[in-house]
PDB file of N, CA, C and O in Angstrom:
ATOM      1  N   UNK A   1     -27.236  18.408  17.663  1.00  0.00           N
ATOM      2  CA  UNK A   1     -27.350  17.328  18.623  1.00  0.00           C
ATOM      3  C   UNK A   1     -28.455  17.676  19.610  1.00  0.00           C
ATOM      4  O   UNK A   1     -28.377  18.805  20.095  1.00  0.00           O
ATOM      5  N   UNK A   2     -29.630  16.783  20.052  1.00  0.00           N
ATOM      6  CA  UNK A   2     -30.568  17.047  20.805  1.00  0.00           C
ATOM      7  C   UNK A   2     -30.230  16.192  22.402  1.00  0.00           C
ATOM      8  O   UNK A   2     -30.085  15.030  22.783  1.00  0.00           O
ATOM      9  N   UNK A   3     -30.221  17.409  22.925  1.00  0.00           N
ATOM     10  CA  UNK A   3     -30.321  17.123  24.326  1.00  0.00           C
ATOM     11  C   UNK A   3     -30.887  16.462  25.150  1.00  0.00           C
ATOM     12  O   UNK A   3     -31.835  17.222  25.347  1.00  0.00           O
ATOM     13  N   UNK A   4     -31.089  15.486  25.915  1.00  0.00           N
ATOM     14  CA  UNK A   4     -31.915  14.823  27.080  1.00  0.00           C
ATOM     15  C   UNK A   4     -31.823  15.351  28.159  1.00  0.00           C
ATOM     16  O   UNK A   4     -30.816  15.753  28.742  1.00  0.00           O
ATOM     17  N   UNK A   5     -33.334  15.372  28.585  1.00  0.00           N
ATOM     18  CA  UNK A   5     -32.975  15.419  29.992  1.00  0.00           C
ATOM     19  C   UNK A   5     -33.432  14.571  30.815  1.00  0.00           C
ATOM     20  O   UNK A   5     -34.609  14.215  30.763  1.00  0.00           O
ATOM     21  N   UNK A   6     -32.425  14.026  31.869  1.00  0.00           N
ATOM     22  CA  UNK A   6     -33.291  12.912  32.521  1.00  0.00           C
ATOM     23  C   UNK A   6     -33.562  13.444  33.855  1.00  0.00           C
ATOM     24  O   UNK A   6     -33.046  14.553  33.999  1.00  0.00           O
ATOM     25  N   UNK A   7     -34.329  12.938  35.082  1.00  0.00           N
ATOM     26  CA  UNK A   7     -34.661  13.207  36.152  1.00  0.00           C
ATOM     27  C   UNK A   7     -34.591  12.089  37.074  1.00  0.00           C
ATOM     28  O   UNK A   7     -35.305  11.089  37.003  1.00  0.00           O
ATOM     29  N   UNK A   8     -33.561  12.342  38.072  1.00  0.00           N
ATOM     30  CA  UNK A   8     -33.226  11.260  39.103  1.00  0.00           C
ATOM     31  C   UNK A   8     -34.163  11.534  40.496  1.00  0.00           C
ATOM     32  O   UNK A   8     -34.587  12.604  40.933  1.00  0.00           O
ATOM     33  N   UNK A   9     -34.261  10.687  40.820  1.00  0.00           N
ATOM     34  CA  UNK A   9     -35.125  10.784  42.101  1.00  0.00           C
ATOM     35  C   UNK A   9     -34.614  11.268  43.586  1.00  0.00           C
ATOM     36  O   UNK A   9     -35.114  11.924  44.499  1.00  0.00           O
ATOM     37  N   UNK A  10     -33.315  10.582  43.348  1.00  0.00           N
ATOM     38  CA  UNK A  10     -32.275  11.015  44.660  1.00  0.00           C
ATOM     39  C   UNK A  10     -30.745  11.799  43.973  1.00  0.00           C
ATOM     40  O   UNK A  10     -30.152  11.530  42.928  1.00  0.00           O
ATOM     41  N   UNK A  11     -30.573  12.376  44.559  1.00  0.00           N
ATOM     42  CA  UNK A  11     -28.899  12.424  44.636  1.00  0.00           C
ATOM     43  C   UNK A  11     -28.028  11.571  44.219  1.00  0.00           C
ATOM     44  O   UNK A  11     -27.181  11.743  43.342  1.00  0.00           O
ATOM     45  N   UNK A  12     -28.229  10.648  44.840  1.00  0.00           N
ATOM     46  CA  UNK A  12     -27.352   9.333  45.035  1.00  0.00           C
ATOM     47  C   UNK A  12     -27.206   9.067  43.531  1.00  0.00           C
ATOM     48  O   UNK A  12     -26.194   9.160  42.837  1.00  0.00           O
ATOM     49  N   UNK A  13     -28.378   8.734  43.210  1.00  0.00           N
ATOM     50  CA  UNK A  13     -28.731   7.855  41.697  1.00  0.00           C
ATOM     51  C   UNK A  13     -28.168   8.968  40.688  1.00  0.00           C
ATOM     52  O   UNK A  13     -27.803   8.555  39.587  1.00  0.00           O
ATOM     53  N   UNK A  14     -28.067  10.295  40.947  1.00  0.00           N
ATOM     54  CA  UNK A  14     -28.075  11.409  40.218  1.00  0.00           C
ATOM     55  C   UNK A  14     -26.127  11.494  40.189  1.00  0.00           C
ATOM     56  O   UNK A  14     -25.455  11.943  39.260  1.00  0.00           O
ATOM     57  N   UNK A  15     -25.587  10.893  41.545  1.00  0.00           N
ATOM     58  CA  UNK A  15     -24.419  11.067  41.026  1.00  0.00           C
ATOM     59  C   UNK A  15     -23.870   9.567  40.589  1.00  0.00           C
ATOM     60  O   UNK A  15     -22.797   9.441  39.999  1.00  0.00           O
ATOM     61  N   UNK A  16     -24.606   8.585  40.894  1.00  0.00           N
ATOM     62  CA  UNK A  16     -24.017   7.483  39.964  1.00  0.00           C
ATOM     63  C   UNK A  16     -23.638   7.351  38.433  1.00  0.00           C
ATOM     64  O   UNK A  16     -22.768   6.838  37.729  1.00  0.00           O
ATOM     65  N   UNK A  17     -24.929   8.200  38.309  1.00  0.00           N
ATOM     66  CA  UNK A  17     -24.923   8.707  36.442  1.00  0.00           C
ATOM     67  C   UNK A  17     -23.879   9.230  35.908  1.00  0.00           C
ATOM     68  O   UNK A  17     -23.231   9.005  34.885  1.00  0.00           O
ATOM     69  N   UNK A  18     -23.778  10.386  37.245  1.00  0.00           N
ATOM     70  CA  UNK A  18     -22.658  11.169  36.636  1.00  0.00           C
ATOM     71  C   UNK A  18     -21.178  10.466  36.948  1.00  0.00           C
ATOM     72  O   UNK A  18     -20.296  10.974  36.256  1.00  0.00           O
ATOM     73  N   UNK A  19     -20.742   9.482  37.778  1.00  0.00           N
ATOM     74  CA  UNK A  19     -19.764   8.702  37.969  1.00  0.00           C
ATOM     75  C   UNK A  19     -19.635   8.231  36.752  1.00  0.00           C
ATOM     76  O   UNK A  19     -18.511   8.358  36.265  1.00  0.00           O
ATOM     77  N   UNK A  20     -20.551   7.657  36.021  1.00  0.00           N
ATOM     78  CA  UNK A  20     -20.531   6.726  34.799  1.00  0.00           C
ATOM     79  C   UNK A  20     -20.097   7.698  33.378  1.00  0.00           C
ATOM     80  O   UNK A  20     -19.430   7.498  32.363  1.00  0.00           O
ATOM     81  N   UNK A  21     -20.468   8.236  33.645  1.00  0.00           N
ATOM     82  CA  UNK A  21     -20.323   9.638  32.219  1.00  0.00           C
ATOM     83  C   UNK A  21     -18.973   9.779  32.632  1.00  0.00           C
ATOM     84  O   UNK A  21     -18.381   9.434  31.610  1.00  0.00           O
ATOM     85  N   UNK A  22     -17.954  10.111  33.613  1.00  0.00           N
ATOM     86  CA  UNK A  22     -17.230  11.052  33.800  1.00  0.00           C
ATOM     87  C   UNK A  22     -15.985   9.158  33.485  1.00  0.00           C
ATOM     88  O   UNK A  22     -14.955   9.122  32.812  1.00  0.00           O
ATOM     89  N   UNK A  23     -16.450   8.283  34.029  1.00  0.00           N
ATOM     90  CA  UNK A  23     -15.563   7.162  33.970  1.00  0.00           C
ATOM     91  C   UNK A  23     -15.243   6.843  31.959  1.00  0.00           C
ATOM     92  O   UNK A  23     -14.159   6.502  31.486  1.00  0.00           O
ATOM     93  N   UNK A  24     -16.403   7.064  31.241  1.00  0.00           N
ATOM     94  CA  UNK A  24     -16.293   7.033  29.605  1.00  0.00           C
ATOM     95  C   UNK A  24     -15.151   7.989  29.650  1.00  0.00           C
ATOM     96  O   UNK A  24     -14.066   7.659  29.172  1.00  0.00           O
ATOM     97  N   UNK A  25     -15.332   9.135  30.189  1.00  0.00           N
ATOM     98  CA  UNK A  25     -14.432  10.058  29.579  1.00  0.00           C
ATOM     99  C   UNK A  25     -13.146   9.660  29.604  1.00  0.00           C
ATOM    100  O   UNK A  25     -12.441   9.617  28.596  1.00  0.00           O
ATOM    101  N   UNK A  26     -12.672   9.266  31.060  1.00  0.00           N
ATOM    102  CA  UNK A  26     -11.805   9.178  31.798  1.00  0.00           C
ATOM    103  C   UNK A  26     -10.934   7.736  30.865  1.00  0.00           C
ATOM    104  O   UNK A  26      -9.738   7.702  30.577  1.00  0.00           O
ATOM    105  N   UNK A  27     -11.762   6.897  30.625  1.00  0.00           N
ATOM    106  CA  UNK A  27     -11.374   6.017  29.374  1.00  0.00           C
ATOM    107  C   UNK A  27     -11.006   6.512  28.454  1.00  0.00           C
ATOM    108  O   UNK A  27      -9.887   6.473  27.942  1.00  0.00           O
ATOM    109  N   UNK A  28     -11.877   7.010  28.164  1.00  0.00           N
ATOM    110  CA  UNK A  28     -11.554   7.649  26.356  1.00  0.00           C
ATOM    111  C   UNK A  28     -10.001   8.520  26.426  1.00  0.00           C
ATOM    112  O   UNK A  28      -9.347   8.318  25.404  1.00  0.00           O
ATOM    113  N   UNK A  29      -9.587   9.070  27.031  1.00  0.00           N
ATOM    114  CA  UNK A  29      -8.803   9.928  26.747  1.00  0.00           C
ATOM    115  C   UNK A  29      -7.452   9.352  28.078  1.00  0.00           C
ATOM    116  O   UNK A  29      -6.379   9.952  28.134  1.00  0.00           O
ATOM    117  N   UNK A  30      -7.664   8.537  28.726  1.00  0.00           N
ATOM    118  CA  UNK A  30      -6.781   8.237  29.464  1.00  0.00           C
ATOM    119  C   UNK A  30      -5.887   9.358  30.978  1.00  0.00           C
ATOM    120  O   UNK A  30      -4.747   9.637  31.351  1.00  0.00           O
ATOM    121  N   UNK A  31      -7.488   9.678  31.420  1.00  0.00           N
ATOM    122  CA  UNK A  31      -6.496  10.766  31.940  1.00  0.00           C
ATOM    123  C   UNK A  31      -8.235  10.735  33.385  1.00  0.00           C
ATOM    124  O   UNK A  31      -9.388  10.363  33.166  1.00  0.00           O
ATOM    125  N   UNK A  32      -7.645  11.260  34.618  1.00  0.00           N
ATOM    126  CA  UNK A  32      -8.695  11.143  35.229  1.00  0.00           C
ATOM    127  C   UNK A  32      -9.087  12.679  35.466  1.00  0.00           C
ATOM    128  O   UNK A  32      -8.295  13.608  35.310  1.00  0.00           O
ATOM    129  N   UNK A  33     -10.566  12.826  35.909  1.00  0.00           N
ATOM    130  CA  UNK A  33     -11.495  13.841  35.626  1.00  0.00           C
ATOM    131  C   UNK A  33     -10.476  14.690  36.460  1.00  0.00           C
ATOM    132  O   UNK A  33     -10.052  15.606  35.755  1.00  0.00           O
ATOM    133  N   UNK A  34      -9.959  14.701  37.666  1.00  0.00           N
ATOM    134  CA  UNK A  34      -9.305  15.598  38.799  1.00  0.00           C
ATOM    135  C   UNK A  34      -8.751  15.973  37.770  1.00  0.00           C
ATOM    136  O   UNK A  34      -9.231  16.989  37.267  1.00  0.00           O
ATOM    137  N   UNK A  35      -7.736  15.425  37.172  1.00  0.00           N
ATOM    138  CA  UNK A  35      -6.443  15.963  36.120  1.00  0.00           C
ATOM    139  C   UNK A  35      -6.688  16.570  35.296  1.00  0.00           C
ATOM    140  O   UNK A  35      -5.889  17.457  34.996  1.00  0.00           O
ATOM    141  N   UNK A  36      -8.092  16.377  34.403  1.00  0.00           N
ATOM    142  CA  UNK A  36      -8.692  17.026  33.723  1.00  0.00           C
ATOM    143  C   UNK A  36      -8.858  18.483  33.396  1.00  0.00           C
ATOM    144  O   UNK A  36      -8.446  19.377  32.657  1.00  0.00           O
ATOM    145  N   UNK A  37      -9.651  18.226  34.316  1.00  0.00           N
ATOM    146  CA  UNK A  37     -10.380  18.985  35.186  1.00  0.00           C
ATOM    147  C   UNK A  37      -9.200  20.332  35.645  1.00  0.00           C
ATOM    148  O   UNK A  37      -9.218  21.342  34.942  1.00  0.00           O
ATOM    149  N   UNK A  38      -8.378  20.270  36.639  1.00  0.00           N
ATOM    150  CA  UNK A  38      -7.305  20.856  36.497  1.00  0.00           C
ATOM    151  C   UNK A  38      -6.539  21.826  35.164  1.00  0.00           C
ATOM    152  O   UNK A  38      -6.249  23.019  35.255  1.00  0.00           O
ATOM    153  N   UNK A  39      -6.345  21.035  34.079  1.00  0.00           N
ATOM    154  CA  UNK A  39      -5.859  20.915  33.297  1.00  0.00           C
ATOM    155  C   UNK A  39      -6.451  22.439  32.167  1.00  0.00           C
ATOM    156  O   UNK A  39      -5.969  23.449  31.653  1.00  0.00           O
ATOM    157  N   UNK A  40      -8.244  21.463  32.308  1.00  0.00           N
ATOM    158  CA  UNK A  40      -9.233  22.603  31.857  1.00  0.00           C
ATOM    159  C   UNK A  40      -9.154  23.672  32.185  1.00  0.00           C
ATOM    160  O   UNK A  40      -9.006  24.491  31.277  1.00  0.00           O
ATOM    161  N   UNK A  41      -9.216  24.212  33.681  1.00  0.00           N
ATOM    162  CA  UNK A  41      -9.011  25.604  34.235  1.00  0.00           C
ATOM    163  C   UNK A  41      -7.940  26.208  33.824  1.00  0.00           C
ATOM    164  O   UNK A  41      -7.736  27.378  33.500  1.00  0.00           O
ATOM    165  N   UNK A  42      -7.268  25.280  33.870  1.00  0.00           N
ATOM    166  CA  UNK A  42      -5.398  26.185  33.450  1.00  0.00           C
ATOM    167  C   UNK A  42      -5.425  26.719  32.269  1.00  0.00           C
ATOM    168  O   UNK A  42      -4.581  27.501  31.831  1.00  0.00           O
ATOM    169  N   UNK A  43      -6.802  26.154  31.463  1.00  0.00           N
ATOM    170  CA  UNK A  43      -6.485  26.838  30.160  1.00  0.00           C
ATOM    171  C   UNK A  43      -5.548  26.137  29.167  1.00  0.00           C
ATOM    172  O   UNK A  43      -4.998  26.776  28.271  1.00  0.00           O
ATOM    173  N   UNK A  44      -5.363  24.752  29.341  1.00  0.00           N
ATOM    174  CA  UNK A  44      -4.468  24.111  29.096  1.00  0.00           C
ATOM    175  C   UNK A  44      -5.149  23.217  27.461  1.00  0.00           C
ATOM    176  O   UNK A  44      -4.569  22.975  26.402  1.00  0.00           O
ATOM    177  N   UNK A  45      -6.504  22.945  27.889  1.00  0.00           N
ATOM    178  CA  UNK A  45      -7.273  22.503  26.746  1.00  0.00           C
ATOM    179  C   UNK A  45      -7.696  23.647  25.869  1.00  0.00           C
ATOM    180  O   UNK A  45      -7.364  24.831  25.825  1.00  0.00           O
ATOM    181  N   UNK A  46      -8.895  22.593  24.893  1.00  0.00           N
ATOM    182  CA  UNK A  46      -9.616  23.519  23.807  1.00  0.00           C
ATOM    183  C   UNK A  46     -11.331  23.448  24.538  1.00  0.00           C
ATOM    184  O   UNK A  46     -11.975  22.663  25.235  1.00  0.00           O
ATOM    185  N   UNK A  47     -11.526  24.704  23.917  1.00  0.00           N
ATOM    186  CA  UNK A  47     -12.935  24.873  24.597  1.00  0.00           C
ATOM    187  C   UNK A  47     -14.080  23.886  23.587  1.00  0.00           C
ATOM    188  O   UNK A  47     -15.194  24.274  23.235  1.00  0.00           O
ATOM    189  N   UNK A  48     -13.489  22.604  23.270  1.00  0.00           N
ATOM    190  CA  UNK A  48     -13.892  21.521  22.355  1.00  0.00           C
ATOM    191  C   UNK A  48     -15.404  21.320  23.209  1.00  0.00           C
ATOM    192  O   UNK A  48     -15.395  21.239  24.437  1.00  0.00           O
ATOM    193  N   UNK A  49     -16.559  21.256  22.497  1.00  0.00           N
ATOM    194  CA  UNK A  49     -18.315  20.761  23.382  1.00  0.00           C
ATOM    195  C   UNK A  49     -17.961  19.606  24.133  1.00  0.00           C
ATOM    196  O   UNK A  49     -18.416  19.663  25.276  1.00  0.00           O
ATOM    197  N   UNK A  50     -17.205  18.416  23.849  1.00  0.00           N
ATOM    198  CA  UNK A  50     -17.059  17.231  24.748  1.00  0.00           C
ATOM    199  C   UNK A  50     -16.164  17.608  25.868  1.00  0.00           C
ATOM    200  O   UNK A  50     -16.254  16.967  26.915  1.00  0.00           O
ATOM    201  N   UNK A  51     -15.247  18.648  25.757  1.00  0.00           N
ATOM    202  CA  UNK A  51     -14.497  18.987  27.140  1.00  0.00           C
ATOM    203  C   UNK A  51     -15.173  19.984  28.032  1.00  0.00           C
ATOM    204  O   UNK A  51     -14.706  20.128  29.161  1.00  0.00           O
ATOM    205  N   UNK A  52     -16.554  20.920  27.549  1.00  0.00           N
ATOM    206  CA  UNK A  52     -17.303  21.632  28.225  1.00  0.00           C
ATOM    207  C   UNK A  52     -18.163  20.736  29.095  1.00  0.00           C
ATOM    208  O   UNK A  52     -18.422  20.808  30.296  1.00  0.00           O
ATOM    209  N   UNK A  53     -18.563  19.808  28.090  1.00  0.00           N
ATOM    210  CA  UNK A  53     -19.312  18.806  28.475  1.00  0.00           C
ATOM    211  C   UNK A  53     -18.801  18.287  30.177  1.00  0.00           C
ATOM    212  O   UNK A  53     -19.225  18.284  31.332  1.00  0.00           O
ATOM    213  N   UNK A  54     -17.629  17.889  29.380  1.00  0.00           N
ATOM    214  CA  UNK A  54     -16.917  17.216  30.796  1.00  0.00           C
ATOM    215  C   UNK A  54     -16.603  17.873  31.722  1.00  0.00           C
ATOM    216  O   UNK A  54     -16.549  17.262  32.789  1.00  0.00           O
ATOM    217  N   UNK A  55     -16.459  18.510  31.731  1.00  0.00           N
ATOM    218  CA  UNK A  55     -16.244  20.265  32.445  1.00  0.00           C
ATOM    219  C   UNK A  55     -17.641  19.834  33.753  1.00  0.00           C
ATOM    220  O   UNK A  55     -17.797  19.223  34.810  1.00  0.00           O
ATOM    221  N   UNK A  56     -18.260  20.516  32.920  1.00  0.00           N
ATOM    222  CA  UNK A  56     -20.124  20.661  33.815  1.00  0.00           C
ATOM    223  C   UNK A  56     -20.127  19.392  34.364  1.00  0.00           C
ATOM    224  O   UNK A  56     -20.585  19.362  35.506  1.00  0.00           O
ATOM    225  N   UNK A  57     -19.681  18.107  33.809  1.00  0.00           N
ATOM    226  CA  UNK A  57     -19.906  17.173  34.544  1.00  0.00           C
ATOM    227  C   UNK A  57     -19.450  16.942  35.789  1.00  0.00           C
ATOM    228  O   UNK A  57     -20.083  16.648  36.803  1.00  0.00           O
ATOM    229  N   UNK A  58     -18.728  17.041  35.685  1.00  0.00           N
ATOM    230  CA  UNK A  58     -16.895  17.228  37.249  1.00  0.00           C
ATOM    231  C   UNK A  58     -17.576  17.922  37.831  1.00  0.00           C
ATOM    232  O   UNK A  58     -18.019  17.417  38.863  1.00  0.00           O
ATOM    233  N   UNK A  59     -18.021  19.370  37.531  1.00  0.00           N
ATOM    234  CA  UNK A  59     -18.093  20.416  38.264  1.00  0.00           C
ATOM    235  C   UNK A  59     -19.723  19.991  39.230  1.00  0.00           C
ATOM    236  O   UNK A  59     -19.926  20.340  40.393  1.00  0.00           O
ATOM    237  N   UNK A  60     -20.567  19.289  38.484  1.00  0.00           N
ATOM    238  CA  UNK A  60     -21.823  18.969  38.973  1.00  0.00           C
ATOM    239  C   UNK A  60     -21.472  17.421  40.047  1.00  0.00           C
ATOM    240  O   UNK A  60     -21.870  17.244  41.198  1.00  0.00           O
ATOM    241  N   UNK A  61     -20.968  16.863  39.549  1.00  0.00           N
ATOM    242  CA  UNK A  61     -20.185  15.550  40.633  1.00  0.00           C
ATOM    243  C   UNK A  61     -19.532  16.186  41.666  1.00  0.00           C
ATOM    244  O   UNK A  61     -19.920  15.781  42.762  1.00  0.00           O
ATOM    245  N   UNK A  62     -18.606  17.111  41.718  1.00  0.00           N
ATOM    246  CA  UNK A  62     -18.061  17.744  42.835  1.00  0.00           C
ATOM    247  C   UNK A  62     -19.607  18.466  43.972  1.00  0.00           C
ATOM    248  O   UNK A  62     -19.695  18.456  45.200  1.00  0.00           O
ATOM    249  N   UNK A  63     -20.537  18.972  43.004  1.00  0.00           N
ATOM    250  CA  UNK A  63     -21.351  19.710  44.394  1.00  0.00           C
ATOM    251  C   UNK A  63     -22.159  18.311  44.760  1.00  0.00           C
ATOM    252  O   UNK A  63     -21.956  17.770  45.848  1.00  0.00           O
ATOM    253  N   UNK A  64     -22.853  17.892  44.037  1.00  0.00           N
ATOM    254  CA  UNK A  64     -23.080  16.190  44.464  1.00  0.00           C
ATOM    255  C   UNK A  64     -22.769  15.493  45.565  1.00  0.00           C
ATOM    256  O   UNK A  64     -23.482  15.111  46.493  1.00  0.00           O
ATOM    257  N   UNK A  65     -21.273  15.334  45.296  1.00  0.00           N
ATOM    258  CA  UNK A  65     -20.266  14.595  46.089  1.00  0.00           C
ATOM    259  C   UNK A  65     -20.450  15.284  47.769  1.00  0.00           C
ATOM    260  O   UNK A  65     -20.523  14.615  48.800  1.00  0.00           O
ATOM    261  N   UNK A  66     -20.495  16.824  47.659  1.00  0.00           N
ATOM    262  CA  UNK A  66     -20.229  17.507  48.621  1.00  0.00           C
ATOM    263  C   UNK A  66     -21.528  17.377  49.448  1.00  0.00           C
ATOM    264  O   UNK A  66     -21.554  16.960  50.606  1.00  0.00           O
ATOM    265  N   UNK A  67     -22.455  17.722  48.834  1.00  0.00           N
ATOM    266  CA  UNK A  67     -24.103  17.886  49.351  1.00  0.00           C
ATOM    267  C   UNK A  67     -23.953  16.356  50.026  1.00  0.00           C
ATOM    268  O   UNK A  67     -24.137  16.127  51.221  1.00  0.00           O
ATOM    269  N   UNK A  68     -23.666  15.584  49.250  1.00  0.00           N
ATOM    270  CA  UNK A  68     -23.824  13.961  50.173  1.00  0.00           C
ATOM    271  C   UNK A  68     -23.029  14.037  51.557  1.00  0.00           C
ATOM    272  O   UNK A  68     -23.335  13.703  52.701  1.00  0.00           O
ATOM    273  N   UNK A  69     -22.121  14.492  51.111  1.00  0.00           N
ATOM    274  CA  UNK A  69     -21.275  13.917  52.497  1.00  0.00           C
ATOM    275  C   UNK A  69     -21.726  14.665  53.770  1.00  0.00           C
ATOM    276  O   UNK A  69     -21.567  14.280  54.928  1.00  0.00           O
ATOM    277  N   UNK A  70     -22.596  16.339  53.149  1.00  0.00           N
ATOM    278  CA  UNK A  70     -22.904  17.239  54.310  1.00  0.00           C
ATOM    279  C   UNK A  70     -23.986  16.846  54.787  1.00  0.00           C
ATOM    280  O   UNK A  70     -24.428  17.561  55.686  1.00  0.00           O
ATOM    281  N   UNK A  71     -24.829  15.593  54.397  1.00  0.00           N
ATOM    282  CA  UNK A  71     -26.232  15.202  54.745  1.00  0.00           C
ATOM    283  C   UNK A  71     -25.844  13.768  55.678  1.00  0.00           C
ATOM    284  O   UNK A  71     -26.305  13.445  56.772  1.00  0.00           O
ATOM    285  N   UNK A  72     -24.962  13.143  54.938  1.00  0.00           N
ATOM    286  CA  UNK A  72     -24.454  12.087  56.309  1.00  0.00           C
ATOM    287  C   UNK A  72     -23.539  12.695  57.169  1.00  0.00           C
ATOM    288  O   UNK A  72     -23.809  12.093  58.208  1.00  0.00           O
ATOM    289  N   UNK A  73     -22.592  13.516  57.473  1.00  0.00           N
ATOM    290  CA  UNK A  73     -22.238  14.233  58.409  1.00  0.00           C
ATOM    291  C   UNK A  73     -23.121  14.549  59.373  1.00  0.00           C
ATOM    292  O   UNK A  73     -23.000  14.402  60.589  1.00  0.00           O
ATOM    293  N   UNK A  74     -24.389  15.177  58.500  1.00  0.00           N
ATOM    294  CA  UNK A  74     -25.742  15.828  59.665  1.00  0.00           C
ATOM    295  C   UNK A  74     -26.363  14.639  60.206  1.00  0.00           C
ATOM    296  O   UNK A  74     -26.888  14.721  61.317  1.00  0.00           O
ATOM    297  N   UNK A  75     -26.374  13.629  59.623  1.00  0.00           N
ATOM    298  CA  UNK A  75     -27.314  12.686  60.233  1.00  0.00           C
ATOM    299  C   UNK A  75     -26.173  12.149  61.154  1.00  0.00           C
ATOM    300  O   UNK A  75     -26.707  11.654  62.146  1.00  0.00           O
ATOM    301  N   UNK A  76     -25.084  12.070  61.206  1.00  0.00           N
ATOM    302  CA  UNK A  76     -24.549  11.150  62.127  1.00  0.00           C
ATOM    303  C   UNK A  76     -24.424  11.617  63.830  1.00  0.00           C
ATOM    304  O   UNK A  76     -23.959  10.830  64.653  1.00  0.00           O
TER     305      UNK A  76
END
């Protein structure tokens, strides 16, 4: 399987993407990324490429998420 890489301009746009990826998942399997996510660490899943996948994704939405909120915090 060949990889893409894309390049977002902002943050913002960079975690919309990843909102959207993590919402397929979250469909597909009926379960939301937190729970997942959770679930993953516990060791509870298989180290399956689409759950690594999803893995890095969460984990890259979480610093995302965080970096945003510490940049409108600063500006306010």
């Amino acid at each position: 399987m060949r990889k893409q890489t894309i390049t977002y301009t902002s943050s913002l746009d960079d975690l919309v993407a990843i909102a959207k990826r993590l919402s397929l998942h979250e469909n597909q399997y009926q379960i939301s990324s937190e729970e997942f996510f959770d679930q993953y660490n516990q060791g509870l899943l298989s180290d399956d490429a689409l759950f690594i996948e999803w893995a890095n994704d969460y984990r890259h939405y979480l610093a995302l998420h965080q970096e945003l909120v510490q940049r409108l915090n600063y500006a306010a």
